[in-house]
N, C-alpha and C positions, 0 to 999 in steps of 0.2 A: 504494500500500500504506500508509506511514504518513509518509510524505515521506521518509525515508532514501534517499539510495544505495547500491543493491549493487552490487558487483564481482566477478563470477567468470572467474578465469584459468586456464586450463591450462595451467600451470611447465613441462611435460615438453615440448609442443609449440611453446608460444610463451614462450621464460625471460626476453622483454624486456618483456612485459605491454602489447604492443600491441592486444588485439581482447579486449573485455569480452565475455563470453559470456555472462552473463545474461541472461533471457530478457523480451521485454517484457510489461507486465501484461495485457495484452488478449488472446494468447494461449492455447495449448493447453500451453503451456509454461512461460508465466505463473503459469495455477492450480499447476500442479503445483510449482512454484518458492513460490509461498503455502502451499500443503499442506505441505511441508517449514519453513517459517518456521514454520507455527505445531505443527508437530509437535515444534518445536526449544521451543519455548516451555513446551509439555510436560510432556516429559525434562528441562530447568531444573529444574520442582516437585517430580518424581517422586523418592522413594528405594526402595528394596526391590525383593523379588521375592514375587508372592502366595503363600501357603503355605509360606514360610520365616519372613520375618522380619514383625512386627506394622506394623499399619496405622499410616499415620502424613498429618500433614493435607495432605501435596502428592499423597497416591495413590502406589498403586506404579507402577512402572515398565512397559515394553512385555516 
């Protein structure tokens, strides 16, 4: 992806952070793990909602 590590744990089932759950990029779970990174990327630029508030340069919101 962009050279980073990600790290996903699930607190509830494992509270010692033994088994990263992330999923690998080559994957079916990958993309969709990329589809959320850059959906997060996004929602960062976004403010508003359309037909309330005025346009503004990041776009509105989902």
């Amino acid at each position: 992806m962009d050279g980073l590590i990600y790290e996903h744990y699930d607190l509830a089932t494992d509270p010692f952070e033994l088994e990263n759950l992330i999923a690998p990029p080559g994957g079916p779970a990958g993309a969709e793990q990329l589809g959320l990174l850059q959906r997060l990327d996004r929602l960062r630029a976004c403010s508003g909602i359309a037909g309330r508030d005025p346009l503004t340069a990041g776009g509105y919101c989902e």
